[in-house]
TORKOL-4160 file (C-alpha; in steps of 0.2 Angstrom, whole numbers, padded with zeros to 4 digits, m for minus):
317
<pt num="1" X="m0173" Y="m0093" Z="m0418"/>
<pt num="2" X="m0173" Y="m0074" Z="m0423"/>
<pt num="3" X="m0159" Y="m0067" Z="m0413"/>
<pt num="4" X="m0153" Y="m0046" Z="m0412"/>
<pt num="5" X="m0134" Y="m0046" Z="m0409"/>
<pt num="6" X="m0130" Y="m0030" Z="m0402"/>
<pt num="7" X="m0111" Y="m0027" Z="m0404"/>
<pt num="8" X="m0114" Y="m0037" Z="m0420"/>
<pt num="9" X="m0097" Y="m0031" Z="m0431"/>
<pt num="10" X="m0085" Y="m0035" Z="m0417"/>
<pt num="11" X="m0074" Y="m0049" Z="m0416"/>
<pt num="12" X="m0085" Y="m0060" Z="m0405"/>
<pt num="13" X="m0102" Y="m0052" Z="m0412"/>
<pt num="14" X="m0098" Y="m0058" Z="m0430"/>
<pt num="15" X="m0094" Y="m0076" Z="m0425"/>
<pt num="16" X="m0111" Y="m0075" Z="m0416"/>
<pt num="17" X="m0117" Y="m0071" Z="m0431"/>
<pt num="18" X="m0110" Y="m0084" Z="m0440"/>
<pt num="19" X="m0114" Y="m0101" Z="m0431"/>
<pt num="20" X="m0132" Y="m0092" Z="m0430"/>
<pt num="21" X="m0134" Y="m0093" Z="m0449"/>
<pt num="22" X="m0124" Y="m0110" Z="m0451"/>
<pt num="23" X="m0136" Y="m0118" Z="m0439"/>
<pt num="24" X="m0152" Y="m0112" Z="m0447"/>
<pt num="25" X="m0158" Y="m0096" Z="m0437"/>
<pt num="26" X="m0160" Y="m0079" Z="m0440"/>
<pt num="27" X="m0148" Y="m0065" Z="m0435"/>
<pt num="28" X="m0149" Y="m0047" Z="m0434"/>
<pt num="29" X="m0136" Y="m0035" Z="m0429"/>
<pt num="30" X="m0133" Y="m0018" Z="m0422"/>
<pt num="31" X="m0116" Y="m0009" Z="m0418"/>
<pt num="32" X="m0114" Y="0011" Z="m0414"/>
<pt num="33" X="m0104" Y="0012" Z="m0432"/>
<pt num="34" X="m0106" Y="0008" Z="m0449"/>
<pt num="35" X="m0096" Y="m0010" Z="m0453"/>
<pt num="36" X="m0103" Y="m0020" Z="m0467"/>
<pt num="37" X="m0116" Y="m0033" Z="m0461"/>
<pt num="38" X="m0124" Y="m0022" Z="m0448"/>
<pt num="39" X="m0140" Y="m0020" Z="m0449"/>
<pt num="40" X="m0144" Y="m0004" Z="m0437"/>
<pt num="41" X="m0135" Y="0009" Z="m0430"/>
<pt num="42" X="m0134" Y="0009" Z="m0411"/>
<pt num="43" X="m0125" Y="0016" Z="m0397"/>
<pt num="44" X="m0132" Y="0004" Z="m0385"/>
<pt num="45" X="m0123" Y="0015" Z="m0371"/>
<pt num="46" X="m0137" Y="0029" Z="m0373"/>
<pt num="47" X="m0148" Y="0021" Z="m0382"/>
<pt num="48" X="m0168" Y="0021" Z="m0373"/>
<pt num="49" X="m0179" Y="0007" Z="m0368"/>
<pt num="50" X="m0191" Y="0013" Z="m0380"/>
<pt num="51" X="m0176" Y="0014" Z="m0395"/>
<pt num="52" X="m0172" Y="m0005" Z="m0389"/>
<pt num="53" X="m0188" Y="m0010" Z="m0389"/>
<pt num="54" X="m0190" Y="m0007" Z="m0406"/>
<pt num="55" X="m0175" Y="m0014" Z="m0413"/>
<pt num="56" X="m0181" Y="m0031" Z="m0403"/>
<pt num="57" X="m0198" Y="m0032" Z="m0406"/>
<pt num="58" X="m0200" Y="m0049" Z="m0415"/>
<pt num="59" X="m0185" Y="m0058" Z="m0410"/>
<pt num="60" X="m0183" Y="m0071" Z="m0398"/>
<pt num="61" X="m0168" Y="m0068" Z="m0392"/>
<pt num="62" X="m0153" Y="m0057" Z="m0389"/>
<pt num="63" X="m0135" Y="m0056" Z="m0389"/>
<pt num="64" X="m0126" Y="m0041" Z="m0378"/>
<pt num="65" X="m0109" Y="m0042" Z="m0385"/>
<pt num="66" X="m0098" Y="m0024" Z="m0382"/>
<pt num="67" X="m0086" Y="m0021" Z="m0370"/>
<pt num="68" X="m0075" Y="m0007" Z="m0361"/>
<pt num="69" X="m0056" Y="m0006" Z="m0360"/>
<pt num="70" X="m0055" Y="m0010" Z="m0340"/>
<pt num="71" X="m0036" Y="m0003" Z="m0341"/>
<pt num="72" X="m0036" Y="0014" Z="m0349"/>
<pt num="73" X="m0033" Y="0026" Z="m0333"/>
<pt num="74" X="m0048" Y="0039" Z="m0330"/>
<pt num="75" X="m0048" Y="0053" Z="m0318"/>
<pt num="76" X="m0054" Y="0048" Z="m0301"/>
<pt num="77" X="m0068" Y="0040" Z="m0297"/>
<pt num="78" X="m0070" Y="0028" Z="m0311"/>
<pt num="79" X="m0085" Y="0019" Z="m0304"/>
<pt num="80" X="m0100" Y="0030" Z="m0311"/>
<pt num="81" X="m0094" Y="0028" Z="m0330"/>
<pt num="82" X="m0089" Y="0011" Z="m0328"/>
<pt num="83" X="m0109" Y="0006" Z="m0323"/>
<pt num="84" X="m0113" Y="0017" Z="m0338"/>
<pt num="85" X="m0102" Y="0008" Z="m0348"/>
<pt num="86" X="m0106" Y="m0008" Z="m0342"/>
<pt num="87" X="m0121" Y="m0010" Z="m0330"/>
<pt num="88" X="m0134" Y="0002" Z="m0336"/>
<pt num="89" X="m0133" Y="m0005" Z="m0355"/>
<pt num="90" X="m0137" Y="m0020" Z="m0352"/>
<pt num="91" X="m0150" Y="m0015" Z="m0338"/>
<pt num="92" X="m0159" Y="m0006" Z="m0353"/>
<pt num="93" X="m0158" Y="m0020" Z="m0364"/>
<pt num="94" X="m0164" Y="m0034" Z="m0354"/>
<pt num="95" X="m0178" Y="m0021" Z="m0348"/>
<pt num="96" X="m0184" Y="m0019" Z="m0366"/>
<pt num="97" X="m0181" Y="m0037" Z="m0370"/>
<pt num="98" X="m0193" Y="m0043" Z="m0353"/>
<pt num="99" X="m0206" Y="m0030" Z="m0362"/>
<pt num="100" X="m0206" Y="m0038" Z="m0377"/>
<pt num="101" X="m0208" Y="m0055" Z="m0371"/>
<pt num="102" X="m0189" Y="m0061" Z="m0376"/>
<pt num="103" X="m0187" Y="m0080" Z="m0371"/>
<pt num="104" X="m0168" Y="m0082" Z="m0371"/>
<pt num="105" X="m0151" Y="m0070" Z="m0371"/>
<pt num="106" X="m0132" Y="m0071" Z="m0369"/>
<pt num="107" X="m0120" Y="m0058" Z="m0361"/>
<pt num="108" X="m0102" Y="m0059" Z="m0365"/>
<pt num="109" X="m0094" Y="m0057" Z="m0346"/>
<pt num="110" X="m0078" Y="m0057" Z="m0339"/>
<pt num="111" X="m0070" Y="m0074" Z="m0332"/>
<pt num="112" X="m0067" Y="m0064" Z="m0315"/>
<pt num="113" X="m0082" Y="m0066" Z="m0310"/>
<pt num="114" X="m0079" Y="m0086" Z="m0313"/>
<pt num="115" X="m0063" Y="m0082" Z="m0301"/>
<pt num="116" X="m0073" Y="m0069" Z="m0289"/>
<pt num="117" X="m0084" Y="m0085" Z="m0284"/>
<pt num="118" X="m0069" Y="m0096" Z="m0285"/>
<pt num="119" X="m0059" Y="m0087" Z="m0272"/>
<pt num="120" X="m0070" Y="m0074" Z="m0262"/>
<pt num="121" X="m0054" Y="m0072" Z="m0253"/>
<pt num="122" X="m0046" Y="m0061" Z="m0265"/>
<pt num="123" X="m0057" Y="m0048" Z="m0263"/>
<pt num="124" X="m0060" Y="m0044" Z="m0281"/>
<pt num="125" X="m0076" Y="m0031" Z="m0282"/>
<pt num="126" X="m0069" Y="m0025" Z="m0267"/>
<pt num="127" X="m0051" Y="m0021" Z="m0276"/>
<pt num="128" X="m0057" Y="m0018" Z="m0293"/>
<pt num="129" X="m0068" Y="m0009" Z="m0300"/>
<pt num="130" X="m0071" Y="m0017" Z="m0316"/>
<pt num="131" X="m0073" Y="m0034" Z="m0308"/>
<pt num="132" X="m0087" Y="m0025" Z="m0297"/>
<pt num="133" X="m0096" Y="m0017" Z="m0311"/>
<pt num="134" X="m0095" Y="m0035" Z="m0321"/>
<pt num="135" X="m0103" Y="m0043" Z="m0306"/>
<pt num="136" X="m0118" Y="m0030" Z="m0306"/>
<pt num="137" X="m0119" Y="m0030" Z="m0324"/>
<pt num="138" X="m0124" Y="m0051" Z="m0320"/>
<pt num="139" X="m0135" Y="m0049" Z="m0305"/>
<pt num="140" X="m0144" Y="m0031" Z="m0310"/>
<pt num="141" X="m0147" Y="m0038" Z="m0331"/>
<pt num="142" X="m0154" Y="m0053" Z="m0322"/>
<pt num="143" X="m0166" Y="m0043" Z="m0312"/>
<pt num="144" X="m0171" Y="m0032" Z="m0326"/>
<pt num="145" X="m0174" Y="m0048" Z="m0336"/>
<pt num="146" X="m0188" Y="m0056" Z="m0324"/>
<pt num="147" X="m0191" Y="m0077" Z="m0320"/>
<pt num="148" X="m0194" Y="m0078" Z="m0338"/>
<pt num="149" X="m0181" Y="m0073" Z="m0348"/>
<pt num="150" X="m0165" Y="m0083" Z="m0344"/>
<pt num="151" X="m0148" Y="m0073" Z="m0347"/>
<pt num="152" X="m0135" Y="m0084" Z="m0350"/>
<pt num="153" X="m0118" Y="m0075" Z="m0344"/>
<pt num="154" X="m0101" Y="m0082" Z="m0354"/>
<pt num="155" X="m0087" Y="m0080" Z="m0344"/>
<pt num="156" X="m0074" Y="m0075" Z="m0356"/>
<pt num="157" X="m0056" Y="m0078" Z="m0355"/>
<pt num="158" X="m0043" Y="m0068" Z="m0368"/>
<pt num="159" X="m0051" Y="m0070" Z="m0383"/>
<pt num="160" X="m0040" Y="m0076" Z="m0399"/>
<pt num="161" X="m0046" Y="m0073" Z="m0417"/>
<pt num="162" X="m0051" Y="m0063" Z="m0431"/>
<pt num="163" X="m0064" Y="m0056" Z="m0439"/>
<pt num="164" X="m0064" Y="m0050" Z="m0456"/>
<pt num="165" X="m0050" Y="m0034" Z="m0448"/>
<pt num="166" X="m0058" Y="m0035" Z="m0434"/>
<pt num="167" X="m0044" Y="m0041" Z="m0419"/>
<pt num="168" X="m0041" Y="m0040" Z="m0399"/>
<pt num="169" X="m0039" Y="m0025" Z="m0395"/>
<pt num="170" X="m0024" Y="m0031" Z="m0386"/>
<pt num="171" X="m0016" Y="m0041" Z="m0399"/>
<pt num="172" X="m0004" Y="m0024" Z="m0407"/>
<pt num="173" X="0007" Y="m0020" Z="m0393"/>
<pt num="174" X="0008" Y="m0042" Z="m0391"/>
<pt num="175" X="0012" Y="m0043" Z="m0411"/>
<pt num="176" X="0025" Y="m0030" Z="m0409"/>
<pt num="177" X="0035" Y="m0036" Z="m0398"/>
<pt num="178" X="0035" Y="m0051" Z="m0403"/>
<pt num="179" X="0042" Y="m0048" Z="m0420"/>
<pt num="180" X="0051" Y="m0036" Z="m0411"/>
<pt num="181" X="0070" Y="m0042" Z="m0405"/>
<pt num="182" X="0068" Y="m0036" Z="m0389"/>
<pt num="183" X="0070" Y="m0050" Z="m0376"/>
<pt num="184" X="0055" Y="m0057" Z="m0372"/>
<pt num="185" X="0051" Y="m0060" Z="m0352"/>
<pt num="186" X="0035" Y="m0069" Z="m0343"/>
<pt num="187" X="0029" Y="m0070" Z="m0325"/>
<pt num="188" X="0027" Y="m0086" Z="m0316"/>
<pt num="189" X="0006" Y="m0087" Z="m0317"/>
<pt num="190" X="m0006" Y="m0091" Z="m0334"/>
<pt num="191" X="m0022" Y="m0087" Z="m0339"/>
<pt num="192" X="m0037" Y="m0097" Z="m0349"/>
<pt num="193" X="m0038" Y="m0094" Z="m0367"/>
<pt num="194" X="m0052" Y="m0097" Z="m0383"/>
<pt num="195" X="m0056" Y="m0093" Z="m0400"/>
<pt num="196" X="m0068" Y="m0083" Z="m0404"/>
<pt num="197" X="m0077" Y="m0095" Z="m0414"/>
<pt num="198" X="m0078" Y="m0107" Z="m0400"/>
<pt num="199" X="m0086" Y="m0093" Z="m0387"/>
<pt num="200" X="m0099" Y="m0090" Z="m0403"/>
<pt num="201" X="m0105" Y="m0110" Z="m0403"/>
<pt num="202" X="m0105" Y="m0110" Z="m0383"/>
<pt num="203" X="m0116" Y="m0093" Z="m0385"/>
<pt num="204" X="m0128" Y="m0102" Z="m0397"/>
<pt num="205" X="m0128" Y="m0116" Z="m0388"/>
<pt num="206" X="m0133" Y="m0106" Z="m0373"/>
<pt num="207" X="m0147" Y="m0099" Z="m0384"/>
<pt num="208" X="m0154" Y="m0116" Z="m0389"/>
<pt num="209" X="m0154" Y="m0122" Z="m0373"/>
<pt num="210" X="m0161" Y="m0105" Z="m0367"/>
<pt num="211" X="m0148" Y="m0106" Z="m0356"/>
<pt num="212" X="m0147" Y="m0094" Z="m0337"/>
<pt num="213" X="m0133" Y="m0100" Z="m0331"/>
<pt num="214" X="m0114" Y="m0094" Z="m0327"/>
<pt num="215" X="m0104" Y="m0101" Z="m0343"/>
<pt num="216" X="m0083" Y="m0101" Z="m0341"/>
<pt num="217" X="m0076" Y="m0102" Z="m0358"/>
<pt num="218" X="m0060" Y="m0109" Z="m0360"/>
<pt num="219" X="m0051" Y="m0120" Z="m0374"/>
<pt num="220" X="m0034" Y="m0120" Z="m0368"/>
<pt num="221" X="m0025" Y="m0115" Z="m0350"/>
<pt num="222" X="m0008" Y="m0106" Z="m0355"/>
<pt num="223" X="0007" Y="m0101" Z="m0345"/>
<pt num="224" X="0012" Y="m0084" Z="m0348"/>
<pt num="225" X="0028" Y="m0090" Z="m0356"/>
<pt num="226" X="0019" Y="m0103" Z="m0367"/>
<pt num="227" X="0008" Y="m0091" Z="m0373"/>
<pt num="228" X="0020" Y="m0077" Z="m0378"/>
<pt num="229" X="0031" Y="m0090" Z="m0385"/>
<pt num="230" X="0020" Y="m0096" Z="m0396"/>
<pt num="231" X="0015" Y="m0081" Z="m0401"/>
<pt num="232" X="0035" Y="m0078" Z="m0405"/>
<pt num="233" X="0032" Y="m0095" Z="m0416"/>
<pt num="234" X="0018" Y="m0089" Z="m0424"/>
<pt num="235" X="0024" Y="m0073" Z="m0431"/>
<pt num="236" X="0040" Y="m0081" Z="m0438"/>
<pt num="237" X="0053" Y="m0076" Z="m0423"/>
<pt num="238" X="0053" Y="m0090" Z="m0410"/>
<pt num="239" X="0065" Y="m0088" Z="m0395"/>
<pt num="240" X="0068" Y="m0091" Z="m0378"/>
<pt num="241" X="0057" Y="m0082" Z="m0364"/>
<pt num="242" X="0065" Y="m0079" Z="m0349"/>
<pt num="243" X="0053" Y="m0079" Z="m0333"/>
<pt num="244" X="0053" Y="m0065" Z="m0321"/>
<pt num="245" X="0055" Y="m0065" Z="m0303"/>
<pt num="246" X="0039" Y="m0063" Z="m0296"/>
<pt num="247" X="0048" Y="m0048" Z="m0284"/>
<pt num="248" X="0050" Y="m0039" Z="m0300"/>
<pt num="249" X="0032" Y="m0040" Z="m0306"/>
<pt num="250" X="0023" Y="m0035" Z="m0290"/>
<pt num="251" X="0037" Y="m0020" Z="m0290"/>
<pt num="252" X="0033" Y="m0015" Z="m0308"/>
<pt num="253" X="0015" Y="m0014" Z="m0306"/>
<pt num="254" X="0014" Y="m0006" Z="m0288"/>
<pt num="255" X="0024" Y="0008" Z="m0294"/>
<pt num="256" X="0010" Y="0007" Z="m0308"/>
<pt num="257" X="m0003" Y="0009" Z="m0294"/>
<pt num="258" X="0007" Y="0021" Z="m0288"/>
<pt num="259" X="0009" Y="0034" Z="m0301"/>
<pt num="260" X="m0008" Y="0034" Z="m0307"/>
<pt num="261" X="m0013" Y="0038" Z="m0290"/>
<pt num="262" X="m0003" Y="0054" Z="m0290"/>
<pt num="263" X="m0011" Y="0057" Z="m0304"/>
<pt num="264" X="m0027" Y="0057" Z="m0298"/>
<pt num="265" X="m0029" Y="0044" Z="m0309"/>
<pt num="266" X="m0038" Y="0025" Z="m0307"/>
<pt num="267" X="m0040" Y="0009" Z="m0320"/>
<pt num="268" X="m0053" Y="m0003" Z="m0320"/>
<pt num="269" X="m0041" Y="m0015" Z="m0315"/>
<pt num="270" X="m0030" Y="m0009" Z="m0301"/>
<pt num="271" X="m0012" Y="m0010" Z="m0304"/>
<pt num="272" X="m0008" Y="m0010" Z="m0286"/>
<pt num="273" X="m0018" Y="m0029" Z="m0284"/>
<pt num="274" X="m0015" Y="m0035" Z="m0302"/>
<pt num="275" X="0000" Y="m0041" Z="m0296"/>
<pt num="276" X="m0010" Y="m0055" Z="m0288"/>
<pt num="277" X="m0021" Y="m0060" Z="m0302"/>
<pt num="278" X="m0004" Y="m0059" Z="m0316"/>
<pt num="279" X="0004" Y="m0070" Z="m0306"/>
<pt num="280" X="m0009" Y="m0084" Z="m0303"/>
<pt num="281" X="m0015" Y="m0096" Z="m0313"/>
<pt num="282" X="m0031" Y="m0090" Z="m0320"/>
<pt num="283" X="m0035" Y="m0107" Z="m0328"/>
<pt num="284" X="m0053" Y="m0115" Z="m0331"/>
<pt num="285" X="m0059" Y="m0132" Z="m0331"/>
<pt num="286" X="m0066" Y="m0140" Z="m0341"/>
<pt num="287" X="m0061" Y="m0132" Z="m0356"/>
<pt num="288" X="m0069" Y="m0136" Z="m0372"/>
<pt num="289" X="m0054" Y="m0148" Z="m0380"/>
<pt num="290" X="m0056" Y="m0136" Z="m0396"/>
<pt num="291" X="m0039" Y="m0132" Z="m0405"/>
<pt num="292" X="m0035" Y="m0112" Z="m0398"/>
<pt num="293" X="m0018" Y="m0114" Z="m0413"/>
<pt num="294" X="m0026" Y="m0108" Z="m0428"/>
<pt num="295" X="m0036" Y="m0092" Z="m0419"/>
<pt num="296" X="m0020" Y="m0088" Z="m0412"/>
<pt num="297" X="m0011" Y="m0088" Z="m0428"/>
<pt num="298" X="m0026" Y="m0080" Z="m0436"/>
<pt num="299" X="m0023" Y="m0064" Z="m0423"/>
<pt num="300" X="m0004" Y="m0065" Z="m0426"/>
<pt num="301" X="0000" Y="m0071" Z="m0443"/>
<pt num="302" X="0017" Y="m0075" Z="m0452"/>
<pt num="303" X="0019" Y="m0062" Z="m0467"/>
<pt num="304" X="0034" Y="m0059" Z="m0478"/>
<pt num="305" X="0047" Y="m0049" Z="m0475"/>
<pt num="306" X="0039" Y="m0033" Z="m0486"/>
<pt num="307" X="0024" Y="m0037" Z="m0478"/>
<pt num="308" X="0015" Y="m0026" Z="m0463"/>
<pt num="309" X="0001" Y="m0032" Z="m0452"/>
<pt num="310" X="m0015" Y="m0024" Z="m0449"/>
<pt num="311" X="m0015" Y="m0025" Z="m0429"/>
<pt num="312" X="m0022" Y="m0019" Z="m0413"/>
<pt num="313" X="m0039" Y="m0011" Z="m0418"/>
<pt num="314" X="m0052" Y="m0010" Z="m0406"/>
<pt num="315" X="m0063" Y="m0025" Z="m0406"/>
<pt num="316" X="m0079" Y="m0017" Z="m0399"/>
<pt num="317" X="m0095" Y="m0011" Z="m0408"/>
């Protein structure tokens, strides 16, 4: 297969990249800034159907692997620049790829859409406005892509790993308070976790296999505490974490929600409801059965005492 990965220097992009070569096939990337390895600049937020089509013409496949910060507050209403950021992209790209007669591609997705089709009850499209936008980004890239290009969306969890300094784009403020000596504290609730390199052989599976289906990814379901703890252990200052009541938590974050509205202000998250999702357990199943330890102590390594680690750079291309 010949395959464009667009977000190609990103954390998740470059282990696409990766198991595309191992296993045989061709891979060609784009990201909106120089990084070694990428083959052409691209902001695929602006870039033209005509501009995409060009760049896919030949290939057999593609790979749409950016993404937004859903919790940086925006001034009121968010909604528009989250479909720019999110929906129309991919719109564009799967436009081009139907023109150019493309017979597979992947979208790297949120696992709340996993959980929207889950529990409808929660109302999560209706509370969020990233969550909405991720569920159009599905159905509206479908549409664009026709009956006969199958767009396989992978249902991502957090995402552990690294790529040459390329990280989560959450992992600093988590690696400096874990090596911190503040106390550390957890709500009752968990989320799925994976590698990146185990999302990149479920993406190039899904590309094999020409794959349209909905994909969860998970290799391990963590407790909150189990997961900061460990990442305590892994970066050499394992201690006790203390569970907060769940009172506290929905507190905290409602006066989130309620600050940002005074400021006229909106995430794509909302603070006022993520109470609910923090203190759920946001677990998948299956998962894979793939180790998640080494990723994790790939994002938040053990160095000597003179040493100081390169963290928390944003992880999109």
């Amino acid at each position: 297969m010949r395959i464009l990965v667009v977000g190609g220097s990103g954390l998740i992009g470059a282990h696409v990249v990766d198991v595309l070569r191992e296993r045989g096939h061709a891979a060609t990337t784009a990201a909106r800034t120089a990084h070694p390895g990428v083959d052409h600049l691209l902001d695929a937020g602006s870039a033209s159907v005509d501009e995409l089509r060009a760049l896919l013409t030949g290939q057999d496949g593609v790979v749409y692997a950016t993404r937004t910060d859903e919790q940086r507050p925006l001034p009121k209403p968010i909604y528009p620049e989250f479909r720019r950021d999110n929906v129309e992209p991919v719109v564009r790209l799967l436009t081009a790829a139907r023109q150019e007669g493309l017979t597979r591609a992947v979208v790297m997705g949120s696992y709340y859409t996993y959980f929207d089709r889950l529990h409808p009850q929660w109302r999560l499209a209706e509370r969020h406005t990233y969550i909405r936008c991720r569920l159009e980004q599905a159905r509206e890239g479908r549409d664009a892509a026709g009956p006969g290009l199958p767009v396989a969306v992978l249902e991502l969890p957090f995402v552990f790993g690294r790529a040459g300094d390329r990280l989560p784009n959450w992992a600093g403020p988590l690696d400096r308070w874990a090596r911190s000596r503040t106390p550390l504290v957890a709500p009752t609730g968990g989320s799925a976790a994976a590698s990146a390199r185990s999302v990149a052989e479920v993406a190039v599976d899904a590309l094999e296999q020409a794959s349209g289906a909905d994909i969860p990814v998970a290799d391990e379901n963590l407790a909150w505490d189990d997961m900061i703890g460990r990442i305590a252990e892994a970066v050499g200052r394992r201690r006790r974490v203390t569970r907060l009541p769940s009172g506290a938590a929905k507190a905290a974050l409602r006066l989130g929600g309620a600050m940002q509205a005074l400021g006229r202000k909106e995430s794509g998250v909302n603070p006022s409801y993520l109470a609910d999702l923090l203190l759920a357990d946001l677990f998948i199943e299956p998962t894979t059965g793939r180790a998640l330890e080494p990723a994790l102590r790939e994002t938040f390594p053990e160095l000597p005492s003179s040493g100081a680690p390169v963290v928390g750079r944003d992880t999109r291309s």
